[in-house]
N, C-alpha and C positions, 0 to 999 in steps of 0.2 A: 517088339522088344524095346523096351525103355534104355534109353542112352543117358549118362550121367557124367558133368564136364569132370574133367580130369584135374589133378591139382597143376600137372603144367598148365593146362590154358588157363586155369582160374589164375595164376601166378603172373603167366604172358599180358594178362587182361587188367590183373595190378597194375605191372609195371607201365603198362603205354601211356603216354601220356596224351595221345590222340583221343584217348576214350574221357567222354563226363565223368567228374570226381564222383559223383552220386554213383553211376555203372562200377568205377573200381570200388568203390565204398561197397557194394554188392558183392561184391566177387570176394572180397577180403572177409564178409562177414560167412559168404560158404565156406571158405579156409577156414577159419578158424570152427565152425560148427562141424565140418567134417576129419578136420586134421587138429588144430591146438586143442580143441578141449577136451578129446579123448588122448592124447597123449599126454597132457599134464595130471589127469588122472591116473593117468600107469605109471610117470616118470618114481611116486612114490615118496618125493621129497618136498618139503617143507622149511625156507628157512630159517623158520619161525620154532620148529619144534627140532632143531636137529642141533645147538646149538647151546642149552641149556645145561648140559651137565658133561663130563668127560672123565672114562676111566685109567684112573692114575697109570696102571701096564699099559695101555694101548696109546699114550699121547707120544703122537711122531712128529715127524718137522715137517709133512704136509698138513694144513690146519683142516683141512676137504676131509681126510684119510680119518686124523686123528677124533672128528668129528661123526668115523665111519660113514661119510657121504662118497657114495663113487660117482664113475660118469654116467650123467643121465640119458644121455646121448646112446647107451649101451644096452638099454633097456626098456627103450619104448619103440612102438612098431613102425613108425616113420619118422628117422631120424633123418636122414635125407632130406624132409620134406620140410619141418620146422628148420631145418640148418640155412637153405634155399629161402624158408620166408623171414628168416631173421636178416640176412644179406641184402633182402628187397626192402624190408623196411629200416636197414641202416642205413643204405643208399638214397633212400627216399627223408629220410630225417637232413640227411647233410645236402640235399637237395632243393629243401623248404626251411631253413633258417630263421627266413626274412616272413612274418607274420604282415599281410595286408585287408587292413579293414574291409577295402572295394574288392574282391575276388576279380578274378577277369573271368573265371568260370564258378558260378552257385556251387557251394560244396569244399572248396580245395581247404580251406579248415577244417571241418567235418571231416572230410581225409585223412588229416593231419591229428587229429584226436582219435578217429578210431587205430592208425597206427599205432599210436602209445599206449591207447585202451591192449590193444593184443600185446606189448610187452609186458604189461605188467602179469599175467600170469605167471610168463616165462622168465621172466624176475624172480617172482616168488615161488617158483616151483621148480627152480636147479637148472634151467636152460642158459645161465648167462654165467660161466665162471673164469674164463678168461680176463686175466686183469688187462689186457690194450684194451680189448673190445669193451670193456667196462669204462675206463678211463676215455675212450674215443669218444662214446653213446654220452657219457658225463659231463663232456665239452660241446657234447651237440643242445644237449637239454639245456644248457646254463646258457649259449647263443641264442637259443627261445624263449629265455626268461627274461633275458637281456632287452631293457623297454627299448633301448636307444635304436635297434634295428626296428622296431616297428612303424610301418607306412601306412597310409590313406588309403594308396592305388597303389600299380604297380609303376606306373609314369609318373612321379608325383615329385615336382620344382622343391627345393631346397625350405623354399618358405612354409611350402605346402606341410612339410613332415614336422616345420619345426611349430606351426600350428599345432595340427594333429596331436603333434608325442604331448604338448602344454596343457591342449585344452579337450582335443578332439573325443579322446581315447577313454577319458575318466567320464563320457555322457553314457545316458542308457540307451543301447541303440543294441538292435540284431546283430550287428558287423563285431561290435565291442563284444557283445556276449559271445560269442564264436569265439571271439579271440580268448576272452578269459577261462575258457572250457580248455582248448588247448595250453595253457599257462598251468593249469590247475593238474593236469594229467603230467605235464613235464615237472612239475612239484613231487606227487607222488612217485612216481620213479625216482626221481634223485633220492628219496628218502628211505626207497627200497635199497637202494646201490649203495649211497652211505654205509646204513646198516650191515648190509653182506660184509662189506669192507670191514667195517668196525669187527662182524663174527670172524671173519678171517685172522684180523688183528691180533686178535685174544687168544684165536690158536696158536700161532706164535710167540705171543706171549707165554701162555702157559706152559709151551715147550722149554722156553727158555728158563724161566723159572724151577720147571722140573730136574734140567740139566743142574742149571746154576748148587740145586738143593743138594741134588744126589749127588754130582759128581760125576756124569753119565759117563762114559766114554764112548766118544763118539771117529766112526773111523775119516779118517783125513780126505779120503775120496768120497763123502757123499756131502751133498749139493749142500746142505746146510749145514753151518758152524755155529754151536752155540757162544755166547757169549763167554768171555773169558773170565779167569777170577779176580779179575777188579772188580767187576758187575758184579760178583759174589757177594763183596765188602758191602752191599747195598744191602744186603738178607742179613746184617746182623742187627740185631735190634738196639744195640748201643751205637750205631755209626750215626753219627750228626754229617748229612751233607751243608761246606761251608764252601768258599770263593778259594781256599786253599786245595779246592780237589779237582780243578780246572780239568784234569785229565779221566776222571772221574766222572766231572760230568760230562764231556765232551760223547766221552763211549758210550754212556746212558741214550744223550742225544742221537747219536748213530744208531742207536739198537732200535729206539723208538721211533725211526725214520725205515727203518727197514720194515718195522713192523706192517706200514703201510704201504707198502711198495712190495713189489708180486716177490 
């Protein structure tokens, strides 16, 4: 009888750091063959295509809802299982910050790239909607974009890095192009995550808007307030905003700071 590793062990065999980058790099590429890429095909969502159009009745003050996107998490057959490898590989990002040319073990780039290779599905296909965990993952990616943390080695004297970051890092070398792979995948992410952000934005906005038009009434105990009717004074097509509407704009300002904050 054929015996098949389990997503615990394959998971156990990510996380250790005792094992060769290449071994976990194996183990991450079963996961995702046996678990992400059949669940981002059930998850059903796209958030490329869920995002373009919105019916006037159905716009709410959640932008997810209003855009009839529910939780994905609720409808694919191991949620459990990507919840557990999104956690490994957050852990694992805010773990590997610091990008080094000289590996102390072949691979730990290679690692590090295919970790963000498996976000991105999970980006694009509704597994990431918590705005910390977005904002967290967005401050990890921008630390690995960030050239100033990049080293030679891992032991590597004060002169050594400021070498390296001047001269070392811009030659064409194996070391450099590993690095620039990993660079290149934290690129696209940020620009997945942007993006959600910006579609989220716009749900809110457009609620607000809606509100503002009709006049909604909206009851005092639910989580969101639309903006009030000074914001209105913005909808009419004679209001010139000028320096005499300091309050005016200030509320504009607040509305569209909310927009981007959960």
């Amino acid at each position: 009888e054929l015996e098949y590793v389990t997503f615990e062990e394959a998971l156990l065999c990510i996380n250790d750091d005792n094992f060769h980058p290449l071994l976990r790099s194996a183990y991450l590429d079963f996961a995702i063959s046996a678990f992400v890429d059949y669940n981002v095909e059930e998850s059903g969502t796209d958030i490329d295509n869920i995002w373009h159009s919105y019916f006037w009745g159905e716009i709410v003050p959640n932008p997810m809802q209003a855009a009839g996107v529910g939780d994905t998490f609720e409808v694919i057959p191991n949620a459990e299982e990507i919840r557990a490898l999104q956690a490994s590989i957050r852990l694992f990002l805010a773990q590997n910050k610091i990008l080094y040319a000289e590996e102390e073990l072949e691979g730990q780039n290679e690692l590090l790239t295919e970790m963000l290779s498996v976000m991105e599905p999970l980006v694009s296909y509704g597994f990431y909607w918590n705005y910390e965990d977005i904002i967290e993952i967005i401050n990890v990616l921008i630390d690995i974009l960030d050239g100033t943390s990049d080293r030679p080695k891992a032991r590597s004297s004060s002169k050594e890095v400021v070498k390296y970051q001047t001269k070392g890092r811009y030659k064409t070398s194996h070391q450099n192009r590993n690095i620039f792979h990993v660079k290149t995948k934290a690129v696209t992410l940020l620009h997945l995550f942007f993006k959600q952000l910006a579609y989220m934005a716009l749900g809110k906005f457009i609620y607000d808007f809606k509100s503002l038009s009709v006049e909604l009434e909206v009851s005092p105990d639910e989580e969101f307030t639309p903006a009030n009717e000074t914001l209105a004074l913005l909808l009419d097509e004679d209001y010139e905003l000028t320096t005499e509407n300091a309050h005016h704009i200030e509320i504009a300002r607040e509305r569209l700071r909310y927009y981007f904050t959960e």
